[in-house]
C-alpha positions as CSV (number, residue, x, y, z in Angstrom):
1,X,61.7,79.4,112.9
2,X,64.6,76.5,112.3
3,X,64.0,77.1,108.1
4,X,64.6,80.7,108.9
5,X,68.0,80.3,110.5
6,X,69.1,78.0,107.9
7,X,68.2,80.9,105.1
8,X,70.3,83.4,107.6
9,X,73.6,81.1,107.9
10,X,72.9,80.0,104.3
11,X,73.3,84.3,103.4
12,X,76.2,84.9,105.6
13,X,78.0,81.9,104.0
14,X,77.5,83.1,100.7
15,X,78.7,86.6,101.3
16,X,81.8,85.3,103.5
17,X,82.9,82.9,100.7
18,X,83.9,86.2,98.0
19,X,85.7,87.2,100.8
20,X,87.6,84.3,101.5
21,X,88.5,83.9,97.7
22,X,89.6,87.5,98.1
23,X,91.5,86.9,100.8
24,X,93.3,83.8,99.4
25,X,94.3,85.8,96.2
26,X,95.8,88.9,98.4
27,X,98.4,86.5,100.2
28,X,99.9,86.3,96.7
29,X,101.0,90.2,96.5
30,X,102.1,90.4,100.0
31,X,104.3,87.3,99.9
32,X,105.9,88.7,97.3
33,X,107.2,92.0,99.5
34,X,108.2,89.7,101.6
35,X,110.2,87.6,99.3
36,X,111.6,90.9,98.1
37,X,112.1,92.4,101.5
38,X,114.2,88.9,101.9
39,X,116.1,89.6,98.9
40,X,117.3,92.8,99.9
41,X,118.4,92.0,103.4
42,X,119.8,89.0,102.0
43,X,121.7,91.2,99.7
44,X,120.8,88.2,97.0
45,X,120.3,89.8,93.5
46,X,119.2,86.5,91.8
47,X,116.1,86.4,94.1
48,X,115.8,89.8,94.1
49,X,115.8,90.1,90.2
50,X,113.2,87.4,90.7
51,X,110.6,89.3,92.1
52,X,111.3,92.5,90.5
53,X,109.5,93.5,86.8
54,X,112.2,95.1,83.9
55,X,110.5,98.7,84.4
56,X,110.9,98.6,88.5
57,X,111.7,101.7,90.1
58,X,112.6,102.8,93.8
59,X,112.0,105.5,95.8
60,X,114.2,105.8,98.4
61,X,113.3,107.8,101.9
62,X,115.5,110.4,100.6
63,X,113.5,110.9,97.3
64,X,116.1,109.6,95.2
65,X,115.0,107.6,92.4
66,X,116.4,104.0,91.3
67,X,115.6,102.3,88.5
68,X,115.9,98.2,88.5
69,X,119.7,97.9,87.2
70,X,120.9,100.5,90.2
71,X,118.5,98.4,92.7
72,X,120.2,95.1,91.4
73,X,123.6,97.2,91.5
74,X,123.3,98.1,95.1
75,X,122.0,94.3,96.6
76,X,125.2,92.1,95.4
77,X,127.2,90.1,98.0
78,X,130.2,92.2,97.6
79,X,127.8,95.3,98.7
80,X,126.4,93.2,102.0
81,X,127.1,94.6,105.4
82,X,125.1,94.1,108.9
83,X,121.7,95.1,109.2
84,X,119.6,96.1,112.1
85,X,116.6,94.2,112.8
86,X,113.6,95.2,111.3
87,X,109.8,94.6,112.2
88,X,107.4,94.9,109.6
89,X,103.4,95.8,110.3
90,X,100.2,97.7,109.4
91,X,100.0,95.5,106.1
92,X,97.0,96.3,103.8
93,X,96.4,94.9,100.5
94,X,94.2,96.1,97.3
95,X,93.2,94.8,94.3
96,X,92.4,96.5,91.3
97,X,92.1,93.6,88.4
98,X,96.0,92.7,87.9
99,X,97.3,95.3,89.9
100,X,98.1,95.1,93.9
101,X,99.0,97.9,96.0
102,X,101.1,96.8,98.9
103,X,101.1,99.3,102.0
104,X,103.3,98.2,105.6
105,X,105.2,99.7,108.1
106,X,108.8,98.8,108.3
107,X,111.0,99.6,111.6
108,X,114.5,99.2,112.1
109,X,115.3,99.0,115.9
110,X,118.8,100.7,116.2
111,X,120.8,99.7,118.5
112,X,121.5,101.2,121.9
113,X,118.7,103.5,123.2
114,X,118.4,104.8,120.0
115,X,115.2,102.7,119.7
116,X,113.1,102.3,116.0
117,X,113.0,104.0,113.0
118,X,110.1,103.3,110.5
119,X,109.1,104.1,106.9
120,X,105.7,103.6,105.3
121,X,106.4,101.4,102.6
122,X,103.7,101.5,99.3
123,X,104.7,98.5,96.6
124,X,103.0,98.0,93.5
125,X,102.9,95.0,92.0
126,X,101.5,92.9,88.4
127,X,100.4,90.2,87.8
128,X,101.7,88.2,85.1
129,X,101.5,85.3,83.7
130,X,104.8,83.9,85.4
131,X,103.2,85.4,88.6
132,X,103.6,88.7,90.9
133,X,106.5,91.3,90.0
134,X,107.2,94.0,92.0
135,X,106.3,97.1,89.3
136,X,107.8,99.9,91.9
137,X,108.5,100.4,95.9
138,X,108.5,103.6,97.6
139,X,109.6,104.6,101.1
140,X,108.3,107.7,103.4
141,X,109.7,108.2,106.4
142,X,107.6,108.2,109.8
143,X,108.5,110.9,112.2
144,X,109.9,109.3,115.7
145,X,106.7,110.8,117.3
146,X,103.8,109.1,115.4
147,X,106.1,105.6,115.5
148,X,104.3,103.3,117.7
């Protein structure tokens, strides 16, 4: 009985250790939205330029379409002003080789009773050599109703 425990633990160990080297290499891609996400509220371009790749593109909640020079353009100190809070949530990762798609929820509580306003937020990011760059971000609006 004891011999067949040991071959039962011995299984589960080896299928949860993939997973934990899985899990280990998606902290990569996600720290990287969140050095970006940094960047921007930071309105710092040189860490923003950092995590970005030289064919990054935006999408904004409108639909409107920024390549990597605008994005840059639009983060510079002279550009900064307050921001709301902002809570981010719901992050998934998945890997597909060198490729990471980056999915979270991003709320900005407004002030007032106006309460929270979130977007669903999809990155895509590389992996280089030099490490993860952000290869495009796109934003879609969450009606007030399905917010939680």
């Amino acid at each position: 009985m004891n011999h067949r425990h040991l071959t039962g633990w011995l299984c589960l160990a080896a299928a949860i250790l993939p997973l934990s080297a899985a899990s280990a290499r998606t902290g990569d891609p996600l720290a990287l939205v969140d050095r970006f996400e940094t960047a921007r509220r930071d309105f710092d371009p040189v860490a923003l330029a950092r995590t970005l790749a030289p064919e990054f593109v935006e999408i904004s909640p409108r639909g409107e379409v920024d390549p990597r020079d605008a994005v840059l353009g639009f983060y510079t100190p002279d550009q900064k002003h307050s921001v709301p809070p902002m809570e981010s949530d719901e992050a998934t990762i998945r890997l597909a080789g060198d490729t990471a798609l980056v999915t979270r929820r991003l709320s900005i509580i407004l002030p007032g009773a106006g309460g929270k306003r979130s977007v669903r937020a999809l990155y895509v990011a590389h992996r280089t050599k030099a490490g993860w760059q952000l290869l495009s971000a796109q934003y879609t609006p969450i009606p007030p109703a399905v917010s939680k």
